[in-house]
N, C-alpha and C positions, 0 to 999 in steps of 0.2 A: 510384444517384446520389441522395442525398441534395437536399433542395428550395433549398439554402443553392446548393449548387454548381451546378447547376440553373437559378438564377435569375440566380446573376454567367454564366452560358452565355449566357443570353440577354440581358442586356444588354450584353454581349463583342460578339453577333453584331448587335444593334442601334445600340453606336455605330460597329462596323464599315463599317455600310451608311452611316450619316451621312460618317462620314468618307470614304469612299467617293464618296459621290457630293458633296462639299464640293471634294474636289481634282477634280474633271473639271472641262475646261476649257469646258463645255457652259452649266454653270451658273454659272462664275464669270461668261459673259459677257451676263449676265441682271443683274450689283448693279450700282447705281447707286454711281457714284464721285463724292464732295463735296469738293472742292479749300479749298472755304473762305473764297473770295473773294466781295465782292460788285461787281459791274460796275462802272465810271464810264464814260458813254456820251463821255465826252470823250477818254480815252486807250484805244487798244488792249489788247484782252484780249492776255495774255501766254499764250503753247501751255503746258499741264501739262507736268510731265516725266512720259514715260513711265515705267511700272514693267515693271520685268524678268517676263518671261511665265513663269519659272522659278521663282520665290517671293512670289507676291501674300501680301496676311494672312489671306483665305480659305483657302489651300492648306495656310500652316504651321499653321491651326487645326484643318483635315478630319484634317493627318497626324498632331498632337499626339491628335485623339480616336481616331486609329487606333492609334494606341501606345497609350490608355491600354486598350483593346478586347483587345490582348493582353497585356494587364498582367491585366485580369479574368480573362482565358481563364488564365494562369497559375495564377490563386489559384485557380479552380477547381478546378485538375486536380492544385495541391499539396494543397486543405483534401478535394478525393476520396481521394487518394489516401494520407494521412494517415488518415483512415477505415477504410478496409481493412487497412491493418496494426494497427491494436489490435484 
């Protein structure tokens, strides 16, 4: 294996692990969420809407870098395997 293909390996399998541990739900609930508002001690704070536990932006991000992880692992294994037949 060639150091080219070799190298997309390895960062295939490191944003794998990002992405990875980006969708647990372990760390999502560790971010700090900023609504945007600032208080008036005169009227009640209004409740956030909740977000749907099935697609926050951390999660579609973790799976976007996991798709791109096998997008690398592809090129690898086309630009190896291109290699050996010439």
């Amino acid at each position: 294996m060639k150091k080219f293909a070799l190298s997309l390996c390895v960062l295939g399998v490191f944003l794998l692990l990002i992405g990875g541990a980006l969708t647990s739900k372990s760390i999502q609930g560790y971010v700090i969420r900023s609504y945007g508002r600032i208080a008036n001690p005169e009227q009640p704070e209004p409740e956030p809407e909740p977000e749907s536990p099935q697609s926050t932006q951390l999660s579609q991000i973790g799976y976007l870098t996991m798709f791109s992880s096998i997008g690398f692992f592809t090129v690898a294994f086309l630009y190896n395997r291109n290699r050996r037949n010439v």
